[in-house]
N, C-alpha and C positions, 0 to 999 in steps of 0.2 A: 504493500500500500504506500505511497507515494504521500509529498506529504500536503498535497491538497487536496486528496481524497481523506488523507488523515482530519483534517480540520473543518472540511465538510461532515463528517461524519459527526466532529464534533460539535458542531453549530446545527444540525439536527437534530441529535441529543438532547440541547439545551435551549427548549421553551422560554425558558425563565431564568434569572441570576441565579436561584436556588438551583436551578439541574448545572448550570455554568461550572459554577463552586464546587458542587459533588464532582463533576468529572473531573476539574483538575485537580482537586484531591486522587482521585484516583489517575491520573498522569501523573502526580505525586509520589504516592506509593507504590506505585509500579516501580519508581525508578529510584528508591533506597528513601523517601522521606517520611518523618516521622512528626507526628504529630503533636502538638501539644497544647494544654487546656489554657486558656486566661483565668483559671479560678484555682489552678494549681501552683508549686513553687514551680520554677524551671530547674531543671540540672542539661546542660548540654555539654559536650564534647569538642575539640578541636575538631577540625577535619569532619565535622555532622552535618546529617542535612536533617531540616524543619522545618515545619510551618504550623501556622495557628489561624482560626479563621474565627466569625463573629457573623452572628445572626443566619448563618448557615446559608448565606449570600457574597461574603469576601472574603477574601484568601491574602495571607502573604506566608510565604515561602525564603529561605534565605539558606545559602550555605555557608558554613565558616572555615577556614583557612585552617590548615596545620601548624600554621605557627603564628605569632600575632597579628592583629587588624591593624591599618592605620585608619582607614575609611569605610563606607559604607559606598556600595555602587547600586541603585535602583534602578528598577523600572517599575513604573506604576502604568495601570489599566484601568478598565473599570468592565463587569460584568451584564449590566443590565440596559436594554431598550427602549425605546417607546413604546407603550402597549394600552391594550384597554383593561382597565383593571374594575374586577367584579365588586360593586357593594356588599357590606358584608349583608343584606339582605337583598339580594339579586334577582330575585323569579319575579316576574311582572306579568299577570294573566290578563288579559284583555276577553273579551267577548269569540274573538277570533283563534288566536296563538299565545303561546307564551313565550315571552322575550327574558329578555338579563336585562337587567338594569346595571351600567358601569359608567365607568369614566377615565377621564384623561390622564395617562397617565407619562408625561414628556410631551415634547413637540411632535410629533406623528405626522406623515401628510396623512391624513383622515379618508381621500376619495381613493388609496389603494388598498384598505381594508374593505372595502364592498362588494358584493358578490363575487366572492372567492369561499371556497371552505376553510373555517375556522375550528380552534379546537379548545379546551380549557387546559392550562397547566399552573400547578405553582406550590405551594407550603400549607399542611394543615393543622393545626394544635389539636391535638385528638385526648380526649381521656384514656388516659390507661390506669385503672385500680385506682387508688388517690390522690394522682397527679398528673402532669399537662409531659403530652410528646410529641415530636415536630415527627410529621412525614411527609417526604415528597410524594406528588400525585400525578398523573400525564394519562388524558383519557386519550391518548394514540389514536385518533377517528375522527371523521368529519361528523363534527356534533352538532355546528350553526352556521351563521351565515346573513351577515346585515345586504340586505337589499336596497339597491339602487331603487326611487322612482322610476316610472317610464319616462320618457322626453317629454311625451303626449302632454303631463300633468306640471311637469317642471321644468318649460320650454328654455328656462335659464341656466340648464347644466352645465352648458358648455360656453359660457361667457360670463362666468365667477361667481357660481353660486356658491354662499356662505351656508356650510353643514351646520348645523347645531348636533351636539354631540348627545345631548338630550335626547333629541328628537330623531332625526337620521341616523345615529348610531348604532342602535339598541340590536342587538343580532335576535334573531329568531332561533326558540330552540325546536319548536312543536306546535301542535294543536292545542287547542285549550284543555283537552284530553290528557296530557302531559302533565299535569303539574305535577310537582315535583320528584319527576323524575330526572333533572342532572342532580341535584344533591346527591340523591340513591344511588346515581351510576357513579358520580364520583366517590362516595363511599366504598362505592366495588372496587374501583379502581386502590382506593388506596386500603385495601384492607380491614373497613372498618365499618361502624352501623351509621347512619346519619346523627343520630341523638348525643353520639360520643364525641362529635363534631362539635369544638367549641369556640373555632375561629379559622379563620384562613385569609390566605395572601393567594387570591384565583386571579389570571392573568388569559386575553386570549393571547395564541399567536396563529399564526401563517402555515396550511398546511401542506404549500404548493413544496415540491420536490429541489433540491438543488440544483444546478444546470449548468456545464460548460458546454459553450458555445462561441458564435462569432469564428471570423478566418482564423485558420492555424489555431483554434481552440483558448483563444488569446483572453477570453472573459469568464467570468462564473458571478454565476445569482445567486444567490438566498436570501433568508430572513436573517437580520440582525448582526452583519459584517460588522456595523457599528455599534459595539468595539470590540467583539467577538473575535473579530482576526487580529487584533492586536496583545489581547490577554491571552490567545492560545499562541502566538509565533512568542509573547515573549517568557511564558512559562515554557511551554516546549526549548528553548533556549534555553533557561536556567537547568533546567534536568539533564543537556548535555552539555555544561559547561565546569568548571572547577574555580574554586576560591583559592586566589593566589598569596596577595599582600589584604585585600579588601573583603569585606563580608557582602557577598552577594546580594542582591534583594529581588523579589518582583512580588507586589503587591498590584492584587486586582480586587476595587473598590465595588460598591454598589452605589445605588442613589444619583451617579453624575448626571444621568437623565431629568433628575427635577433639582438640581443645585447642591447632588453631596452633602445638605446638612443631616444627616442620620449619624448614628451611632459608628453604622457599617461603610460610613461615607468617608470621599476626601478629608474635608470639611471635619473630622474628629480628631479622636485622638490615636487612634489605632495604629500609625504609623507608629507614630511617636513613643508611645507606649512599649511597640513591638522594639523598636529598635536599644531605649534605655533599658529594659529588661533583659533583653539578651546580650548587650553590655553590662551588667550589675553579673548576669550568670557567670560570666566570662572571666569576671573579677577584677574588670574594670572599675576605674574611681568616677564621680560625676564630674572631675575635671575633664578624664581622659577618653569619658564619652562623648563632653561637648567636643572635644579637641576632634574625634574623629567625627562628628556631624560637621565641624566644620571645612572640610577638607572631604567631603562627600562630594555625588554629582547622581542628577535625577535625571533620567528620560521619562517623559509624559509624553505614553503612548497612545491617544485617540486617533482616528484614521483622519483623512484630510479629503477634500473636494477636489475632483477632477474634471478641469476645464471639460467644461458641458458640450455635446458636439451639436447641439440646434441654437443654443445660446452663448456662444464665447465673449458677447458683449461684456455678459454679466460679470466675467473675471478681469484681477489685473492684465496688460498685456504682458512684463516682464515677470510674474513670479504664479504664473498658473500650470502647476503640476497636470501629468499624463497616467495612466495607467500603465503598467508596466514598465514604467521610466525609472524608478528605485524609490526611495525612504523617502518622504517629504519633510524638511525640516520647514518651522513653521511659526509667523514671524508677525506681532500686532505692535502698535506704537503704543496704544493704551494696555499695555500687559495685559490682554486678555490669555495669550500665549506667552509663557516665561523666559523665551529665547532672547538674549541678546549676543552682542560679537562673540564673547567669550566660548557661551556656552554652544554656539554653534559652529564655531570653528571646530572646540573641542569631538563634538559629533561625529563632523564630516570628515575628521581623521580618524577617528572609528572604523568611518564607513570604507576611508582611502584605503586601510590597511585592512579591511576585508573583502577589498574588492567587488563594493556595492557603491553603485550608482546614486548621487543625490540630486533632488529637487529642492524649490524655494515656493513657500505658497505668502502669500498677501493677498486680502480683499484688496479691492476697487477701494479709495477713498473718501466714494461719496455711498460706499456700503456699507452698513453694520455688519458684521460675524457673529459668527458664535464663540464659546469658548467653551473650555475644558476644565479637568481637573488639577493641571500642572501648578497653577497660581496658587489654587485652594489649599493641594496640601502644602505647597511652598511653607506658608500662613503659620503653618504647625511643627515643619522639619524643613527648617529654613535653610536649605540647601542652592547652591549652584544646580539650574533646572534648563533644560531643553524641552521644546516640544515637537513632537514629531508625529506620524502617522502613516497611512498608505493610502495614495488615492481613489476614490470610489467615487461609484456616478449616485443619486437618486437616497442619497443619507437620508434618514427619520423614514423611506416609504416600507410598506410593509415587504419589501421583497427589492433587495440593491446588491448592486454590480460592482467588481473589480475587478484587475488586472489576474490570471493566473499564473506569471512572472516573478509581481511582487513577494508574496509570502513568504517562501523561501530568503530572499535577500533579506529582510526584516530579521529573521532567524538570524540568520549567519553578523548582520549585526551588531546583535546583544548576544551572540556567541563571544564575539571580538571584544566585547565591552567589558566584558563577566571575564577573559581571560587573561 
């Protein structure tokens, strides 16, 4: 298996941040790493590998050196989507059908979740005996299905109609004959009675198949590239690489979709946490932790935007990345992106000496962007930070494109970074 079969497979696997985070624990543990609680002491070993995760949606992972650290070398990601996320009272019976009631959950384009098959996945708090246990759920089948108007009725489809996510959104599960059968089948699914059911984190996603395509087989589609291909090229990285002088890192966040402020998010403590704990294990001082935080260096890995081929207006003309061109390092005047000279010079010798290709991306001027996680956690683990990504077409829509080129070189790297 090749390895964007490898990460296709993994981005179908994982509906949700919660299935994201199980699987790379298990790319984890597959490949010598060991786990460790936030509620236990730590004891770690030179030369060990680890990792610890939170809310059973983020991960960080870290190897340590055989002989002492002077720094810490990161990459952070982040695990989760835009999606429609289920109320925790959902079923909505109408006269006719019975719908879900949900909501927005990140910036989504809204009109490519419509007539397509839909499915539920995500985290359930279940009773067991006298107290609360998380199970992941995935009802694997086309369960729903929001419906499009006809033209006939909403002659304004195609010259900017505004969805309300209220009203347009609402997927269909059944006849009115149905009630409450997705609870019960999601029950089956996850092993358990509906009554025992005493909270959940339900999420749809996308059940269209992955796809490469285009000449020479040059593209691939799915659900949730962003940032999917970035948390799995850069833990698949970390598991082949080795800690030399520095303590490796890759940390994949959740939340960056609605602004990281969670627990599990950028925007915490988690990092932070993770890092002076496993300097106190080590037997480090709090001087000669801060001393190696400061002499650290972060890659913030979110994907990046690829000059649009029916709109090239919309990008700058001198720093608009291609698909299959290499790493995008990634570049805002108002730190929206943490890049400056330093840290991106530093990058792109990275990339020189592992013989990967770089891009430069900038909005247009008179464009607002987005932004990422790199600043946020900055904020908390005040590090030297780059931001970087890989180009894709059609970011937030329920089903987007990339290069099948890139991945690999992203790999190779935070190979080079880590060794």
């Amino acid at each position: 298996m090749d390895m964007l079969e490898k990460f296709l497979t993994f981005a179908e696997q994982s509906p949700t941040a919660f299935h994201a985070a199980a699987n790379l624990v298990t790319l984890l543990e597959e490949n010598g790493f060991a786990e460790l609680k936030e509620t236990d002491p730590w004891l770690v070993d030179a030369g060990g590998k680890y990792f610890v995760r939170r809310n059973d949606s983020a991960v960080i992972a870290f190897q340590i050196p055989e002989t002492g650290f002077a720094s810490f070398r990161i990459a952070a990601a982040h695990s989760d989507s835009p999606a429609f996320k289920l109320k925790e009272k959902f079923e909505d019976k109408t006269e006719f059908y019975v719908r879900l009631n949900v909501e927005k959950y990140g910036g989504m384009i809204m009109s490519t979740w419509m007539d397509r098959p839909l499915s539920v996945a995500g985290r359930l708090a279940v009773r067991e005996g006298g107290s609360v246990a998380t199970r992941l759920v995935n009802l694997d089948r086309d369960a729903l299905l929001i419906p499009n108007m006809p033209i006939h009725f909403n002659r304004e489809i195609n010259t900017g109609y505004n969805f309300d996510p209220q009203v347009d959104m609402m997927p269909v599960y059944g006849s009115a004959e149905s009630a409450g059968g997705l609870m019960r089948e999601i029950a089956e699914a996850a092993g358990t009675e509906p009554e025992n059911i005493l909270g959940h984190d339900l999420f749809l996603y996308g059940r269209q198949s992955a796809s490469v395509w285009g000449a020479d087989d040059a593209y691939f589609s799915c659900g949730r590239i962003d940032d999917l291909e970035c948390a799995w090229a850069c833990m698949t990285a970390l598991t082949r690489s080795t800690a030399r002088d520095a303590i490796n890192v890759c940390a994949v966040f959740d939340n960056e979709e609605v602004g990281s402020g969670s627990r599990q998010g950028a925007d915490s403590g988690f990092l932070y946490d993770t890092l002076t704990r496993l300097g106190f294990a080590l037997g480090a001082s709090d001087g000669e932790i801060r001393a190696a935080m400061a002499g650290s260096f972060l890659v913030s890995a979110d994907n990046a935007h690829a000059v649009h081929p029916n709109h090239p207006e919309k990008f700058d003309k001198q720093n608009r990345p291609v698909m299959n061109g290499g790493v995008v390092i990634k570049h805002n005047a108002a730190l929206k992106y943490t890049t400056d000279a330093l840290s991106s010079a530093r990058f792109a010798l990275i990339c020189e000496k592992a013989g990967v290709p770089v891009q430069h991306f900038a909005n247009r001027s008179d464009l607002a962007g987005g932004s990422t996680l790199g600043h946020i956690s900055a904020a908390h683990v005040s590090v030297e930070s780059v931001d970087i990504g890989l180009a894709q077409l059609a970011m937030h829509s329920l089903y987007e494109t990339a290069g099948t080129k890139d991945l690999p070189l992203l790999v190779r790297a935070m190979e080079e970074m880590w060794s």
